[in-house]
C-alpha positions as CSV (number, residue, x, y, z in Angstrom):
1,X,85.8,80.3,45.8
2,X,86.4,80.8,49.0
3,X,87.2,84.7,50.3
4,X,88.0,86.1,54.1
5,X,87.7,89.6,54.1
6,X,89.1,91.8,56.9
7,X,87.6,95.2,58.0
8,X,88.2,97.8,61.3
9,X,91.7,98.5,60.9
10,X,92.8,101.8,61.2
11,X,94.5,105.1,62.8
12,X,94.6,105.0,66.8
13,X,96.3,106.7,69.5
14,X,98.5,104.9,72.0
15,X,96.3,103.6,74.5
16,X,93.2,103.1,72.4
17,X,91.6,100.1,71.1
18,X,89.9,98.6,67.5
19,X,87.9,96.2,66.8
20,X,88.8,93.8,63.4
21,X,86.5,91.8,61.8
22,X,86.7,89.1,59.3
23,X,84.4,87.7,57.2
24,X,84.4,83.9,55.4
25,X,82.3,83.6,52.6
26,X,82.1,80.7,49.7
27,X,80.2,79.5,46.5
28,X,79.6,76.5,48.8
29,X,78.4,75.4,51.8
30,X,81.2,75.0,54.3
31,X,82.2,75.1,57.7
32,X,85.1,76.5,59.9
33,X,87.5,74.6,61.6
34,X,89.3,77.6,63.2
35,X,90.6,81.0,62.8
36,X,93.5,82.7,63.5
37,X,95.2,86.4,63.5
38,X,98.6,87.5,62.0
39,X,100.1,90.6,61.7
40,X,103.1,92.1,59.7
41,X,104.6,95.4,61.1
42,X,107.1,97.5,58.6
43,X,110.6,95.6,58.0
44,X,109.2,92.5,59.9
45,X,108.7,88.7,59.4
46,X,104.6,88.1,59.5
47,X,103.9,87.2,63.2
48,X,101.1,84.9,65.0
49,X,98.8,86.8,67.3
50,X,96.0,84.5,68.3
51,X,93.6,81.9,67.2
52,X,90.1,80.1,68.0
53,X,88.7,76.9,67.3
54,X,85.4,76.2,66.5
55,X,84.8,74.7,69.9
56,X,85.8,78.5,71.3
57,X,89.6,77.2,72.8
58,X,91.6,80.2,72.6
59,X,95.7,80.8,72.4
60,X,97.6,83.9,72.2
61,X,100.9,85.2,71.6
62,X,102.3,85.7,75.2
63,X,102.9,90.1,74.4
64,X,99.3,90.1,73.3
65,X,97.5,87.7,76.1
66,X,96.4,90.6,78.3
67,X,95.4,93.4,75.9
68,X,93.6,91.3,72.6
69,X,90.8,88.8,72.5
70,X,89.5,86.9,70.3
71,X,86.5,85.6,69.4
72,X,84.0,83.9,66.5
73,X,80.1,83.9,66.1
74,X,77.7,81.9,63.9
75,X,77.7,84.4,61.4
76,X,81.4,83.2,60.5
77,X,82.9,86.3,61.3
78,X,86.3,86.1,63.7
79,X,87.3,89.1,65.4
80,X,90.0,90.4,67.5
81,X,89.5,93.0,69.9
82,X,92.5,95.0,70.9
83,X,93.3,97.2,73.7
84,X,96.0,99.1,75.2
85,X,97.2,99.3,71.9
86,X,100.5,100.3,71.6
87,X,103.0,102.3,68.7
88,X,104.2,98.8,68.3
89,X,100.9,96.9,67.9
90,X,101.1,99.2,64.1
91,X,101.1,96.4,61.4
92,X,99.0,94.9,58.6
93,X,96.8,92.5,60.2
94,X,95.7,89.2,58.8
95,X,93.0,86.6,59.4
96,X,93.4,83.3,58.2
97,X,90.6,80.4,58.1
98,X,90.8,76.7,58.1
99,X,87.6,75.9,56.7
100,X,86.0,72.7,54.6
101,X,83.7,73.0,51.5
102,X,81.1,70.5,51.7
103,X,82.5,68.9,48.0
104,X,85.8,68.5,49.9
105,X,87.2,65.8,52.3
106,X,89.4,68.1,54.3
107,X,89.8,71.8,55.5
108,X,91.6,74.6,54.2
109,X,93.8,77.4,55.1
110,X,92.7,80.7,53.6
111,X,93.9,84.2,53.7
112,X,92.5,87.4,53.5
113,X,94.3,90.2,52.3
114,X,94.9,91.7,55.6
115,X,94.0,95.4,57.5
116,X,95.9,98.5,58.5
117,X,96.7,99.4,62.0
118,X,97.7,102.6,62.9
119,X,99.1,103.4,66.4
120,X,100.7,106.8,67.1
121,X,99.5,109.7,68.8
C-alpha cells in the first residue's frame, strides 16, 4: 500500500508563510516519478499549484510563481514553501505522487488526504 501523508498546514496571518510537507511511504520498494500540489479553497473546484519532477524541473500556477516553491529531497518528502500568503491562499492543500512499486511496470498517481491552511489575521 502505498500512503502520502501531508503535515504543516495551519492558522497564519496575512503576510506570513508555512511550510507543508509530504511524505511517500510503501510496503514496497519504489521510486517517484514526480510530485505535485493542489489545493481546494471553500466553494471551489480543486486547483493545481505546482509540481516537481524527479529530475528537480519545476512549474507553477502563474498567481503562485513568486510567493511558493517547491521542492523534493531523497528522503521522499515534497514540500511547498509558501510566502506572502494571502486570505486567499486559505484551502485544503493536497500532494499528489506519481510513483512506481518495484512489482509494477508503470507509475502511479497517489493522493494524500490533504492539510488545512488558514490565512486571516
Amino acid at each position: 500500500q502505498v500512503h502520502l501523508v501531508e503535515s504543516g498546514g495551519g492558522l497564519v496571518q496575512p503576510g506570513g508563510s508555512l511550510r507543508l510537507s509530504c511524505t511517500a511511504s510503501a510496503g514496497s520498494l519504489f521510486s517517484m516519478n514526480s510530485w505535485a500540489w493542489y489545493r481546494q479553497a471553500p466553494g471551489k473546484e480543486r486547483e493545481w499549484v505546482a509540481r516537481i519532477t524527479a529530475g528537480g524541473i519545476t512549474d507553477y500556477a502563474a498567481q503562485m510563481k513568486d510567493r511558493f516553491t517547491v521542492s523534493s529531497d531523497d528522503s521522499n518528502t515534497a514540500y511547498l514553501q509558501m510566502d506572502d500568503l494571502k486570505p486567499e491562499d486559505t484551502a485544503v492543500y493536497y500532494c499528489s505522487g506519481n510513483l512506481r512499486v518495484v512489482t509494477e511496470a508503470y507509475g502511479k498517481d497517489y493522493w494524500g488526504k490533504g492539510t488545512l491552511v488558514t490565512v486571516s489575521s
